[in-house]
N, C-alpha and C positions, 0 to 999 in steps of 0.2 A: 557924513553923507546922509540926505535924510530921502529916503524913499526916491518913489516915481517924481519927484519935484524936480531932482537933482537931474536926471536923464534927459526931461523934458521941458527945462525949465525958458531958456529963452526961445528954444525953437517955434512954439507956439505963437508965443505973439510976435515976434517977425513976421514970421514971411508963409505960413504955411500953406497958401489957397490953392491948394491945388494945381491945376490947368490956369488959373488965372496969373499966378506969380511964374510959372514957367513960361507962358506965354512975353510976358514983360521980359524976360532977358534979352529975347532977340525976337524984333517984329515977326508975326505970322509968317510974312514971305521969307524971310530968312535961314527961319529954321530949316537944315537939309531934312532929306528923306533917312530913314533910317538904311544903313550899309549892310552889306553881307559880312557875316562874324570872322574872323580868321583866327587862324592858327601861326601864333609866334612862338618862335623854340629859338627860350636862352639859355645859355650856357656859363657857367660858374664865371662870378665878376660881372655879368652885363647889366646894363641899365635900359628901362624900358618907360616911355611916358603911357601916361595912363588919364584919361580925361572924362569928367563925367558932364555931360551938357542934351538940352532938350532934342530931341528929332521929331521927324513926323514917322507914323509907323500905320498902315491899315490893319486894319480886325473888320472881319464880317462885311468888307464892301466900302467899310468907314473910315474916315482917316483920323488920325488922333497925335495930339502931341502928346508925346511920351516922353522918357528919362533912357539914357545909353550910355557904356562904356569906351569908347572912342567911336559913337556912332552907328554901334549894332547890341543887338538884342538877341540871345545873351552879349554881354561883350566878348573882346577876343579870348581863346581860348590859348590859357599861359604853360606851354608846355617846359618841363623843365627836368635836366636828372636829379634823381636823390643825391642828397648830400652837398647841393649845389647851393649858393646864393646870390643874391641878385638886389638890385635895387628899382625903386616904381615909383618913380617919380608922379604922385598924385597930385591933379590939379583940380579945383571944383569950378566950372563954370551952371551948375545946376539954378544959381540965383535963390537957392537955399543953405543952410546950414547941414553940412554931410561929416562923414566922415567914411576912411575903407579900412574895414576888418575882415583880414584872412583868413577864413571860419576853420577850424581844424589846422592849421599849421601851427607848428611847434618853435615860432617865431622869437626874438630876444622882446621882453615886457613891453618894450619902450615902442616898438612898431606893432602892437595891437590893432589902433586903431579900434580901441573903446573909451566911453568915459572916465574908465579906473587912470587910463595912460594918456591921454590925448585929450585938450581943448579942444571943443566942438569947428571945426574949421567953416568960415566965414565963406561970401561968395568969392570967388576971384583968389582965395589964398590956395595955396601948393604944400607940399609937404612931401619927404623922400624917405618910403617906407624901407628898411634893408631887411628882406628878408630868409631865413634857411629853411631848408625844406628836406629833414631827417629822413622823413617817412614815405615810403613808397601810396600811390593809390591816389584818387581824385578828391581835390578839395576844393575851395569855392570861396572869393570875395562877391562883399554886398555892402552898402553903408552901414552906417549903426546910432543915424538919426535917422527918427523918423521912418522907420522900414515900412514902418504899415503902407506909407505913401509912398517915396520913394524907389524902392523893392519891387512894388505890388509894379510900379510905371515902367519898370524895365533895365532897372541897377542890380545885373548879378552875372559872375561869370564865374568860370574853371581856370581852376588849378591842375594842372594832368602831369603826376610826378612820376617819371620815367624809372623802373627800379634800377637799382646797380646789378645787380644778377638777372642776368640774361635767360634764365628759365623759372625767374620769379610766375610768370603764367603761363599756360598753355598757350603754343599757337594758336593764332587766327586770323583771316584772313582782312579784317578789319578792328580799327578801333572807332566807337563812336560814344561821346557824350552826347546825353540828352538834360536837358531841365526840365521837369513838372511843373507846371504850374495854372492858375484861375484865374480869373479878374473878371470881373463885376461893371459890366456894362447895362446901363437902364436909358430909357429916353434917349435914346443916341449919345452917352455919354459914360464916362467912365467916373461911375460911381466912386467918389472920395470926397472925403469930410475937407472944406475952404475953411474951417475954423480950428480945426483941432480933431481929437483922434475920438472916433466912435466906436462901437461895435468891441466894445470890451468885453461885454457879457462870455460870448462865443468866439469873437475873431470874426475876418470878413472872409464871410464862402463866394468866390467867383461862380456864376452862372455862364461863365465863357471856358474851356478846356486848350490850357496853351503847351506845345511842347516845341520848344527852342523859342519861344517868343513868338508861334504860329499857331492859330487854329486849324490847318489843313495840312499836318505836317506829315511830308511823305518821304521815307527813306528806300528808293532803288538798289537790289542785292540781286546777285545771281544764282541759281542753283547750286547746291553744294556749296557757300560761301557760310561761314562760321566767322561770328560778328559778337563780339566782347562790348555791352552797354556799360557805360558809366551812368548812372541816371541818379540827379540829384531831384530834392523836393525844394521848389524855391516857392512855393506859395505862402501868403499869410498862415495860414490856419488850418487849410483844407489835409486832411491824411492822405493819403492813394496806397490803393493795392492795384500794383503797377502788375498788370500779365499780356503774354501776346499772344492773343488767340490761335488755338492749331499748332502751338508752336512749343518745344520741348525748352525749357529754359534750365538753368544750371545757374544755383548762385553760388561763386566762388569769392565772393568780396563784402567789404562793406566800407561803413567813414574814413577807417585807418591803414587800409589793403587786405589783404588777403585772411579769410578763414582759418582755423588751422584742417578744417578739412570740407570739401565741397562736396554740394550736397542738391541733387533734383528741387526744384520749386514749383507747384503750381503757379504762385501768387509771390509778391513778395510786398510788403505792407512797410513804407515810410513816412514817417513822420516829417513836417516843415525843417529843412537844414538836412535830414539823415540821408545817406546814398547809399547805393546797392551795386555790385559792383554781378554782370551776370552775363553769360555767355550762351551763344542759339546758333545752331546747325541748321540752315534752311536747305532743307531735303529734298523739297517738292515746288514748282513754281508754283504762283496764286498770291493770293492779295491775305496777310496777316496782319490782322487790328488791333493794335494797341488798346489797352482799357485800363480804364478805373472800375475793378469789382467790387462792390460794397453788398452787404446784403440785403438793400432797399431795390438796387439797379446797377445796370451797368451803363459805363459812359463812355464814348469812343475818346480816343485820345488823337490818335495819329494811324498810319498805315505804312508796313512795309510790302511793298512790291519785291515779288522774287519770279524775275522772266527765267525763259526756257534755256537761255544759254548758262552752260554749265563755267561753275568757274576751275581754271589751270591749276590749281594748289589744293587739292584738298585735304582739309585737317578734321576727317570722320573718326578716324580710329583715336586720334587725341580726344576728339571731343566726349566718347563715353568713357572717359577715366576720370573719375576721380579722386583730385590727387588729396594729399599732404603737405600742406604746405609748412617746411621742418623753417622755416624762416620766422613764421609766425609762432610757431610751439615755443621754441629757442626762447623768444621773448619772452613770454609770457611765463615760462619756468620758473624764475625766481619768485614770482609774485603767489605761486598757488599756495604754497603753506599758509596766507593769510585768507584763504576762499573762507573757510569754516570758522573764522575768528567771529565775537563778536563786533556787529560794527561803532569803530571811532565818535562817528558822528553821525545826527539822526535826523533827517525835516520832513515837514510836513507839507504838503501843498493847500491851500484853503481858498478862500474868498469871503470878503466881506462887503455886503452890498450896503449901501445906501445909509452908509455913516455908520455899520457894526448894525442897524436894527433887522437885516436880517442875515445871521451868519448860520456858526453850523447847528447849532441849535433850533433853526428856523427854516426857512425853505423861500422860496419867490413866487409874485403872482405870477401866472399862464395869463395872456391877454381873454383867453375867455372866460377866466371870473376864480379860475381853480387854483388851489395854493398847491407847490410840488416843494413837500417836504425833504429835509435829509435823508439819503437811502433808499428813497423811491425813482427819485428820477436817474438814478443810475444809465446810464446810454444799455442798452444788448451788447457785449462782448466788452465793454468797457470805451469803446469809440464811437465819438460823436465823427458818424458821416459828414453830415451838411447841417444845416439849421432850420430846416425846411418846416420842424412843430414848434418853432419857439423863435419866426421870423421879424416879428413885432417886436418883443422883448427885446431880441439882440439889435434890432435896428436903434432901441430907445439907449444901449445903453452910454455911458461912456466914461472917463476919469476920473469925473466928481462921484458917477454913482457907483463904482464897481471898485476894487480893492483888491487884487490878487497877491497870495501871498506863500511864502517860502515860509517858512517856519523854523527856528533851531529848537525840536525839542527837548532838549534839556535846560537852553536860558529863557525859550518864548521870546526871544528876539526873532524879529521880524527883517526880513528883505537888506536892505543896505543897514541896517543897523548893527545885522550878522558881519560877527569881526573873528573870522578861525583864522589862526595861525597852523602851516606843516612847516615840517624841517625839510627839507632839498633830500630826495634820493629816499624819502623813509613813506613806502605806500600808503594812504588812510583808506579804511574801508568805511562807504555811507551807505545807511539806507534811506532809500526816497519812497514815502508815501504817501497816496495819492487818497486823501480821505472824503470815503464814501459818503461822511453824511456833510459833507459842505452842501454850502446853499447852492449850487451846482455843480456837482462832479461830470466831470470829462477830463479828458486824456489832456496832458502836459510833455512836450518835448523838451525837456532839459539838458543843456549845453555847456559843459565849462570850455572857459577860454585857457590856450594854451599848454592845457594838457592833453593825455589820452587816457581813455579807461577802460575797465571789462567789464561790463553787466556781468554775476557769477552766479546769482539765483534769479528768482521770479515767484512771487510767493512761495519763499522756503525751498524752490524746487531749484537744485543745482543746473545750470547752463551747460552742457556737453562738448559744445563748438564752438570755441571764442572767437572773436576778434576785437579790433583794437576799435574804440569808438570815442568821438566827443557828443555824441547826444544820443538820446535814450527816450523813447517815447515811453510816457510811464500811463500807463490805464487806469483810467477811472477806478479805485477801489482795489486798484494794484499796490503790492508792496514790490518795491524793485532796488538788490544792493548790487553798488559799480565797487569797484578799486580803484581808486582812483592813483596814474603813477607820476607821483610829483616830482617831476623832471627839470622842472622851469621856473625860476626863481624870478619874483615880481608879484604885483599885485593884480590879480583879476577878478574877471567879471565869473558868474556861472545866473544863468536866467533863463525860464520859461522859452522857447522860439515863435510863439504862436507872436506876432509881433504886434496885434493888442493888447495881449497878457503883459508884453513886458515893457510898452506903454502904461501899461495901467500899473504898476509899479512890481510886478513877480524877477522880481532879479536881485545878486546878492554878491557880495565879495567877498574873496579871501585871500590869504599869501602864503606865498612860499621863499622858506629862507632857509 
C-alpha cells in the first residue's frame, strides 16, 4: 500500500468538482430541499436503507447544494440497543466515489467501510453494511472518500447506542445530540477545491459556526429541565471548546460512554471526530449561548432558550451527584497493570513539505517574507485555534506540497508502509508523539478504526479518569500513551482526522490476529 496515492488515488481525477459534479446528478430543479433529520430506533436483526445524494440546504439567506444522508443534515439519527445488530443497506447516489464508515463502533473488519476493507464504491452502487454495536454511548458515520469535501457539504450522522443497564446514566429529562461543525463560505459560495484537495498545510477552518447543519441553532427547554448533550466534532479541522454560557455543565461521557467518574466542566475541548458526552440543569429561564471559547475569542455557536414554565419531573437532586460509573472501572480493570509498562510501540507525527526540503530540520516561509523555524512556531497551549496568521500559506498548500506523516520509530517506516502486527485479546501500549520541531507543529487527532482505547498519561503525567476512546487529540509538542484493547480481529486503518491531513497522506495500518 503506498501512502496518500493509495486513498486518494482515482477519486481525484473522476469526478471531484465540487458543486459542479453534484449539480450534474440531478438538474438544479430537481434536487429536493433538504429534510428534517429523524430519529429511527432499530431493534436487534432490522434492516435499515440509508442513501447519500445532493439536496438544496440555506446558510446565511443563501441556498446551496449540499450532500445528505436520506435528505437531512445531520442525517437521521440511528438509535439502537447495546449488544444489538442491524443491517444499512448503503446506496451512493452522491455521483461521486464515497464510501460509510462507522466511526468508533466495534463493527466485524469486513463492514468498516475504509480503504483497508472496502473498494471505493462507484456512483449508483450499494452495498449492505452489518453491523454490532457492543458499546454503550454515541457514535457517528461519515464517508471515508474524500471527507474534506464531502463531510465538510453535509455526510454525517449518529449513532445513539441505548445501554442494557437501565441506570447506566443519571436521569434526565431530555436527550439531545448535537454536531459541531464550520464551513467556509466566500463570494456567496461554499468554498472547496473543483480539482482536488487543498489546504493541507492547516486543514480548512470554516468562517461560518454550524450546529446540527444550522447557523441559527436554537434548542427550546423549560425551567428545571436537565438535558444530557451528546455533541460530536464533525468539522474538518476546526478544535472547539464547546461551553454554555451561565450554565453549570457536568461531563459524564466521552467516544466510548461513560467516565469512570463525573466530574464539573467549565469547558470541554474536542477535537474533529471526538465527543463529549455532558449533562445541564437549566435552573433559571433566559437565553444560554452556546460557544466556541478559544483564547483569541469567543464564537456563538447556537442558543438554548429556557421559558418560565417549569418542567413536571424534576431531576435536581440527581443532577449534583456525581456518580461512579462501576460499568466503566470493571472494564477497564484488566488492562491497568500495563498503565506503567514500557510502551509496545512508538510514532511520531511530522511533516514534510515541499519534496522533504523543508522538514524538521527546517521551518516554512510566513507569506510576509519571515522563515518559522522548528520549535518556534509552536501554537500557545499546543492548539492551532483557526488559521487566521498563516491564511495565505494554508490557502497555497496542498498534496504535492505538503506530506503528513506518522512515523514508526523504531523502523522509520512511514504512514501505509507501517505494517504492526497484535495478537486478538493481548493489549499494546503506544506512545504518540507529536514533534515540536516539525516544519509545523499543531495538534493532530488520531483515530484507530475498530478498536477502543485509554489515553493513560500525558507527558508522563498519569490520566486519573478514564474512559473508553477511539481518538485522541494529541498537542502540538505533546507526548500522549493510549492502550490500545485489541478486540477486533482484521486489518485497519488508524489516521490523523483533520481530513486534509489525511488526504495528504497521515494515516497507517495495522492487524490484528
Amino acid at each position: 500500500m503506498n501512502n496518500k496515492r493509495l486513498y486518494i488515488g482515482g477519486a481525484i481525477v473522476v469526478v471531484l468538482a465540487a458543486i459542479v459534479t453534484i449539480a450534474s446528478v440531478k438538474p438544479g430543479p430537481e434536487i429536493p430541499p433538504v429534510a428534517q433529520s429523524k430519529i429511527v430506533e432499530l431493534k436487534n436483526g432490522d434492516t435499515y436503507d440509508l442513501v447519500a445524494s445532493p439536496v438544496k440546504k440555506e446558510i446565511g439567506g443563501k441556498t446551496y447544494t449540499m450532500l445528505a444522508y436520506n435528505g437531512s443534515i445531520p442525517g437521521p439519527l440511528i438509535k439502537i440497543a447495546q449488544g444489538a445488530e442491524v443491517t444499512i443497506n448503503f446506496t451512493n447516489d452522491t455521483g461521486m466515489k464515497t464510501l460509510l464508515h462507522s466511526h468508533g463502533v466495534r463493527m466485524d473488519n469486513a463492514f468498516d467501510g475504509s480503504q483497508t476493507t472496502q473498494e471505493e464504491m462507484g456512483p449508483g452502487e450499494a452495498f449492505s453494511y452489518k453491523l454490532k454495536f457492543p458499546d454503550a454511548g454515541v457514535y457517528w458515520y461519515h464517508p471515508h472518500v474524500r471527507e474534506d469535501l464531502q463531510q465538510e457539504l453535509g455526510l454525517y450522522g449518529n449513532y445513539f447506542v441505548v445501554p442494557e443497564s437501565g441506570d447506566y446514566w443519571s436521569p434526565v429529562n431530555r436527550e439531545i445530540t448535537l454536531f459541531l461543525d464550520d464551513i467556509l463560505i466566500e463570494n456567496g459560495q461554499i468554498n472547496l477545491s473543483t480539482k482536488g484537495v487543498d489546504r493541507t498545510l492547516m486543514g480548512r477552518f470554516g468562517n461560518v459556526m454550524l450546529v446540527n447543519g444550522e447557523d441559527d441553532y436554537k434548542l427550546d427547554t423549560k425551567k428545571g429541565e436537565a438535558i444530557r448533550l451528546y455533541v460530536t466534532n464533525a468539522a474538518n479541522t476546526r478544535p472547539f471548546n464547546f461551553r454554555v454560557e451561565g450554565a453549570r455543565m457536568k461531563l459524564v461521557g466521552a467516544d466510548g460512554g461513560a467516565y469512570e467518574k463525573e466530574s464539573w466542566a467549565d469547558s470541554v475541548v474536542l477535537g474533529p471526530s471526538e465527543r463529549a458526552i455532558i449533562e445541564i440543569l437549566f435552573e433559571s429561564p433566559g437565553t444560554y449561548v452556546m460557544q466556541n471559547q478559544t483564547p483569541e475569542k469567543i464564537s456563538k455557536l447556537g442558543k438554548i432558550v429556557v421559558s418560565d414554565e417549569q418542567i413536571s419531573q424534576s431531576y435536581a437532586t440527581d443532577f449534583e451527584i456525581l456518580r461512579l460509573h462501576k460499568e466503566t472501572i470493571t472494564s477497564i480493570d484488566p488492562l491497568r497493570s500495563i498503565f506503567s509498562k514500557p510502551p509496545d510501540k512508538r510514532i511520531n507525527l511530522t511533516v514534510d513539505m515541499m519534496g522533504g526540503m523543508m522538514s524538521n530540520a527546517g521551518g516554512h516561509m510566513m507569506p510576509g517574507g519571515q522563515m518559522m523555524s522548528g520549535g518556534e512556531s509552536i501554537p500557545a497551549g499546543g492548539i492551532e485555534w483557526d488559521d487566521a496568521d498563516m491564511q495565505m500559506m494554508n490557502q497555497m498548500s496542498n498534496v504535492d506540497m505538503v506530506d503528513w506523516n506518522i512515523v514508526d520509530q523504531d523502523t522509520g517506516k512511514k504512514n501505509m508502509d507501517i505494517d504492526w502486527t497484535f495478537k486478538l485479546g493481548e493489549p499494546v501500549k503506544i506512545r504518540i508523539f507529536n514533534d515540536p520541531k516539525s516544519a509545523h507543529p499543531m495538534q493532530h487527532p488520531i483515530h484507530f478504526h475498530g478498536q477502543r482505547f485509554l489515553v493513560v498519561t500525558r507527558d508522563g503525567v498519569p490520566q486519573t479518569n478514564l474512559v473508553w476512546k477511539d481518538t485522541v487529540l494529541v498537542k502540538a509538542g505533546e507526548t500522549v500513551d493510549i492502550v490500545l484493547d485489541t478486540s477486533n480481529p482484521g486489518v485497519w486503518m488508524a489516521h490523523c482526522h483533520i481530513a486534509e491531513h489525511l488526504e495528504a497522506g497521515m494515516m497507517m495500518k495495522f492487524e490484528v490476529k
